[in-house]
Structures are given as structure tokens and as C-alpha cells.
C-alpha positions in Angstrom: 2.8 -6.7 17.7 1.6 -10.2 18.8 -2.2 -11.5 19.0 -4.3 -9.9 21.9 -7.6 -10.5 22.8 -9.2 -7.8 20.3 -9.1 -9.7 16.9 -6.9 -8.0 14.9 -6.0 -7.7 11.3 -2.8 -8.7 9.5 -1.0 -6.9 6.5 -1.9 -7.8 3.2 -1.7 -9.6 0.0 -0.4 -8.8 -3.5 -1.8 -5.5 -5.4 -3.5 -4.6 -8.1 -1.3 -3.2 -11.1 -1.4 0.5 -10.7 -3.3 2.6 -13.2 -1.9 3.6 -16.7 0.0 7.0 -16.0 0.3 10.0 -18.3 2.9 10.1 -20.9 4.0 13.1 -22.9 2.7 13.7 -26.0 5.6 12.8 -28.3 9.0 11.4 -27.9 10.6 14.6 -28.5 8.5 16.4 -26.1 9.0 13.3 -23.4 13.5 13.3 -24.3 13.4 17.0 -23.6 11.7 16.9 -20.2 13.2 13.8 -19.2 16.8 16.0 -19.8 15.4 18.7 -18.1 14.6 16.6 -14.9 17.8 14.7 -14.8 19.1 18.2 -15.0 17.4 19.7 -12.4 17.7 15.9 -10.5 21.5 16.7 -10.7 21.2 20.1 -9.2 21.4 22.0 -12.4 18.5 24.9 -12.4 15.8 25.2 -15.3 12.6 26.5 -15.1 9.3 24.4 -14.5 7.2 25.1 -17.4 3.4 26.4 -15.8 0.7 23.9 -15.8 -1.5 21.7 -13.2 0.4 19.7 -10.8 0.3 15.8 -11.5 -2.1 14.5 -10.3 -2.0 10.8 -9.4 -4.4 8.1 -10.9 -6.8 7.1 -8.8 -7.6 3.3 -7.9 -10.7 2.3 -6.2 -9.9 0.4 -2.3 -12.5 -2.1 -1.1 -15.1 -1.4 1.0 -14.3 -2.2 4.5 -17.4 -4.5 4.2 -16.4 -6.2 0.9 -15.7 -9.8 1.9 -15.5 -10.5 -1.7 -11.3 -10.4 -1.6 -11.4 -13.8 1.4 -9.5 -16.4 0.3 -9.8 -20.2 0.1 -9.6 -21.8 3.1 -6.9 -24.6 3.6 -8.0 -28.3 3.7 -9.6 -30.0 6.6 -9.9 -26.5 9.1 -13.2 -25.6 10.3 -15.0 -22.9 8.6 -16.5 -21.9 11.7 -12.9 -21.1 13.3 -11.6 -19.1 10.4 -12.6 -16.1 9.8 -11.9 -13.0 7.4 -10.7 -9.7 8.2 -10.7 -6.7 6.0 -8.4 -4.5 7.5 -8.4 -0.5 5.8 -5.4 2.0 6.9 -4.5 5.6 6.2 -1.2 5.4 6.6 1.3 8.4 6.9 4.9 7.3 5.2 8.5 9.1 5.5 11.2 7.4 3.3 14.4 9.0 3.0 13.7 13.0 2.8 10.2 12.5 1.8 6.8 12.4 3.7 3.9 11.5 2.5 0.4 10.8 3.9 -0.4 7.7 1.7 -3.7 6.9 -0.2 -5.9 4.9 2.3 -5.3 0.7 1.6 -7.4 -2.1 2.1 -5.9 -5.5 2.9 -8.0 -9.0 3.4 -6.8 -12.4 4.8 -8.0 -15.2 6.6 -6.9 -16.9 9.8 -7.6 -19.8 12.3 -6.3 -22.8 13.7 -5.0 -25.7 11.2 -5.6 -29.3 12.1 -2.8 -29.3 13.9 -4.0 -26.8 15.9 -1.0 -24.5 15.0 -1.9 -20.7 13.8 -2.6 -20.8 9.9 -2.9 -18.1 7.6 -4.1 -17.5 4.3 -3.4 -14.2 1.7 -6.4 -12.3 0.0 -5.9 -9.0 -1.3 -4.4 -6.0 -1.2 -5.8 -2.3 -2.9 -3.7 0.8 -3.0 -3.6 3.5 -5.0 -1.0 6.1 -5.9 0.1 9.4 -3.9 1.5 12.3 -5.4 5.0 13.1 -3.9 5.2 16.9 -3.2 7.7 18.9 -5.3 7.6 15.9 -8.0 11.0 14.9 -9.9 12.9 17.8 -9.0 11.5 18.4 -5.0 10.7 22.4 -6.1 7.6 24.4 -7.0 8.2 23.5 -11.0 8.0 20.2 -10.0 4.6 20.7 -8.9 3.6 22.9 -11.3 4.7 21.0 -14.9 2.7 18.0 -15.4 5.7 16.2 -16.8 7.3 16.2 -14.0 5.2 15.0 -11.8 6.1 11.6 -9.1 3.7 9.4 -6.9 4.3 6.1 -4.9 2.0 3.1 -4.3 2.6 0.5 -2.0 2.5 -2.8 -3.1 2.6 -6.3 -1.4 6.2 -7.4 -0.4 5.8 -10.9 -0.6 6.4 -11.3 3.3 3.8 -11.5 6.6 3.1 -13.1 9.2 -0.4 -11.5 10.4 -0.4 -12.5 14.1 3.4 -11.0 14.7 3.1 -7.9 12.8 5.4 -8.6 10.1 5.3 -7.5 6.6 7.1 -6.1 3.6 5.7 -3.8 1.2 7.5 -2.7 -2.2 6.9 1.1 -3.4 6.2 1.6 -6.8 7.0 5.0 -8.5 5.2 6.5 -11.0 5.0 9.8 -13.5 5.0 10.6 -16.7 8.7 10.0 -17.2 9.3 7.3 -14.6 9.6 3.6 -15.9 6.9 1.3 -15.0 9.2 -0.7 -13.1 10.7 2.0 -11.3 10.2 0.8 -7.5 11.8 1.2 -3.6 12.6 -2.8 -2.6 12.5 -3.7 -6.1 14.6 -6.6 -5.5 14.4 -6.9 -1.6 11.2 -5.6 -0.3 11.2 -2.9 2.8 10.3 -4.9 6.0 8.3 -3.5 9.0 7.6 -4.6 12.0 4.8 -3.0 13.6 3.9 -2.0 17.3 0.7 -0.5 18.3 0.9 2.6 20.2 -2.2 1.5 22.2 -5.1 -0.8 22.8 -7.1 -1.9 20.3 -10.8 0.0 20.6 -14.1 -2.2 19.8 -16.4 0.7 17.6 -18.8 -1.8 17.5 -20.1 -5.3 18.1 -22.6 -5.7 15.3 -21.1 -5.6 12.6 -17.5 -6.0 14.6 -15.2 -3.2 14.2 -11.9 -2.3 16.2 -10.1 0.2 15.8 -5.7 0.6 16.3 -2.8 2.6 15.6 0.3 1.2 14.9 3.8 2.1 13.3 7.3 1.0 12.6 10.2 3.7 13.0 13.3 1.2 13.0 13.3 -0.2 9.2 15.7 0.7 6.7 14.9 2.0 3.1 16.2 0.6 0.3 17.1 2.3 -2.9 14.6 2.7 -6.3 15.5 0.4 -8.4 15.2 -0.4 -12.1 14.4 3.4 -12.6 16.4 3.7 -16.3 18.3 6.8 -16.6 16.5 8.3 -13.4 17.7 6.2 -11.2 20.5 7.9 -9.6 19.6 11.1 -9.5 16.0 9.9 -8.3 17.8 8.0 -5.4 19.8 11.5 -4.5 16.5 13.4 -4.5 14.6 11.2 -2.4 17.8 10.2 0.2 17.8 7.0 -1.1 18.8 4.3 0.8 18.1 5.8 4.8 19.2 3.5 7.0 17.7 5.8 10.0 14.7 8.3 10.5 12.1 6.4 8.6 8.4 6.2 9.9 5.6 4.3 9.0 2.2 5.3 11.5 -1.2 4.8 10.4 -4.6 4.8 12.5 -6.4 1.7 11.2 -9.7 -0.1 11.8 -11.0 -3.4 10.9 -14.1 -6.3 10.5 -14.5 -9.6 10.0 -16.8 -12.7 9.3 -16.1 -16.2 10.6 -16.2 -18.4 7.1 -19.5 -20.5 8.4 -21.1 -16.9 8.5 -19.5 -16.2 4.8 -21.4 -19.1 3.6 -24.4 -18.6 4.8 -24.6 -15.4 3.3 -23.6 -16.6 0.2 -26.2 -19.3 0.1 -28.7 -16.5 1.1 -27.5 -14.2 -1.8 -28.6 -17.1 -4.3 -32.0 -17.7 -2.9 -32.4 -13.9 -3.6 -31.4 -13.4 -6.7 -28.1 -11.9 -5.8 -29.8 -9.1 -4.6 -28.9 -9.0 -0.5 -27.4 -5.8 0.6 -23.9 -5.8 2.5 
């Protein structure tokens, strides 16, 4: 996915920590369901105990007008030839057997030529927030239904991109009320995607600049949840973990930007007015 004429955005930078998820009420309560999903996990059959489905915590994404995630720029470049882009996706996500149509993201970074005049690039944020995964621990309707045993995944910064190629790596964090914190897909080695668009960038608008793409990635493989304590096994069998084939990332995407010149003077305007001009 290389650099055409239409400006376009690159993946991301590192994410928030993900909300503070549900826990049972007492550690006898929590060691019972937590048997009762590695039971059902390992194909043994209980019976969901009624309630309201889990329901993911919710994290707020930047605005796709929020410049307030741009970065630094490097040392001697020239404001003027940088620029920002916020770039906001809804992406749709199948890993193993699951499919899930992901939270919407925003990701910010900054690009431009270097005094060298090679292509530099600079990280500034990334916001996600968590998706429930249908049929929770156990993939069934009791899954959905007890509270307990509820799952959701948020995408995370991998560590890796290069914004003009395409390239990136994201890490998927899982989360429920009896999944460890640090319970994640490419814990230790991110998943890697390289993205192609599926067809030509669309300028929405000039004023403020806005393009729109699609994109997607359907040839990386999916590592394993890792670091998932007792879980881990049976939560890697329930979610055909690792797929080396039949994984999909796609998402319709748009994006803005502000050259860095233009950043300042808004910023020196904001001051003059009390920190009271509008977006």
C-alpha cells in the first residue's frame, strides 16, 4: 500500500490502557465460574446461568478533528512540510474462528521529509476500545447470557509501522471478568499486516481535507493468546488459535490533516482567545 497522490494516513501509535473490567463479586463466586468455563472451554457441558450479556467497557476515540494527539516534530524539518493526520477506521476483524466488527479506532502521526530529504515519520496516538466477542468464553448462548463469562478484544499498538508502505502490527488484548489482564493475541510477537487498498482513495472534501479508503490484509497469520493463566489453552482451542490461513482484516477508513505551520498558528490563535476557538 505505497504513497499515492491522495495523502493518506498511516497506522498508529501505542494505546491507551483498556478500562477496568468487571470482576465477580467474591473469590468463591469468581473460582466457581472460572471452573465452569474451563469446563465448558474443554467441551464439557454446564448450563449458563441467565443474566445480561457482557457488555464491553467503553473508551472514548478522538475526534477525527482532534489534533491534540500530533507529535513532536524531529529536529531541523520544516514545519510547513509536515503535517498531521488523524486517521479513524471501523474495522471488521476474523481471527481464527472468530469475527468480529471492531470498535471504531483513531490513530495520529506525523510525516514529511527529513533534512536529508528522506521520508520521516513520527508516532502520536492510538484510541481503541473493547469489542464483545459473540458467544463469550464458551462460543454458546450461556456465554452470552452470564455476565461472568463474558470476552472482548481491543487492539492495541504492535510496536511496528511504517506509514507510507502500509505496514503495521497490532497486539489484541482480551478481556472479561475472568480473563487476566495480560491475556493478549501477539503477546510476545505482535500480528503483522500489510495492507492493500481495494480502491482509490476518495477526496470528501477540500476544506477541511478529508479522504476517504478501504483497505485490508487477508494473508497474515494469527498468533496464539498468550499469558492467559489457566485459560490459556482452552481459550486458544475456542478461538482456533494460532490460524495460519483464513484471517481478514478490512475496514472503510477516512482521514484529515493539518500541515504543522497551520498547527501553530492555531495554537498561537487559541492563546490570543482565551483558549476559547472552536475546532
Amino acid at each position: 500500500m505505497t504513497k499515492t497522490a491522495a495523502p493518506r494516513p498511516g497506522p498508529a501509535s501505542p494505546a491507551r490502557p483498556p478500562s477496568t473490567v468487571r470482576r465477580a463479586t467474591s473469590p468463591a463466586r469468581r473460582a466457581a465460574a472460572l471452573a465452569g468455563a474451563a469446563a465448558v472451554l474443554a467441551g464439557t457441558a454446564v448450563v449458563g446461568a441467565p443474566g445480561a450479556a457482557y457488555s464491553a467497557p467503553r473508551v472514548s476515540a478522538a475526534s477525527a478533528t482532534d489534533f491534540g494527539d500530533c507529535p513532536a516534530l524531529p529536529d531541523g524539518v520544516e514545519p510547513a512540510r509536515w503535517r498531521c493526520e488523524v486517521h479513524s477506521a471501523a474495522p471488521r476483524l476474523t481471527l481464527g474462528k472468530v469475527t468480529v466488527s471492531l470498535a471504531p479506532i483513531t490513530m495520529t502521526h506525523a510525516e514529511g521529509p527529513m533534512p536529508d530529504g528522506s521520508n520521516g515519520q513520527v508516532w502520536g496516538a492510538m484510541h481503541s476500545s473493547p469489542t464483545a466477542v459473540p458467544g463469550g468464553l464458551t462460543g454458546t448462548p450461556g456465554g452470552d447470557r452470564a455476565a461472568v463469562l463474558g470476552l472482548a478484544i481491543q487492539p492495541e499498538y504492535g510496536g511496528r509501522s511504517d506509514f507510507y508502505t502500509g505496514q503495521f502490527s497490532l497486539r489484541f488484548r482480551l478481556l472479561g471478568p475472568l480473563v487476566p489482564h495480560s491475556c493478549t493475541i501477539g503477546a510476545d510477537a505482535p500480528v503483522d499486516f500489510q495492507l492493500k487498498r481495494s480502491g482509490p482513495s476518495k477526496w470528501v472534501s477540500q476544506d477541511p481535507p478529508v479522504i476517504e479508503f478501504s483497505a485490508y490484509d487477508d494473508t497474515f497469520t494469527a498468533p496464539a493468546a498468550e499469558h492467559c493463566g489457566p485459560l490459556t489453552g482452552a481459550l486458544n482451542r475456542r478461538l482456533g488459535l494460532p490460524a495460519t490461513e483464513g484471517n481478514l482484516l478490512s475496514y472503510d477508513a477516512s482521514y484529515t490533516f493539518r500541515t504543522y505551520d497551520q498547527l501553530a498558528s492555531r495554537a498561537d490563535d487559541k492563546r490570543q482567545n482565551g483558549g476559547n476557538l472552536s475546532r
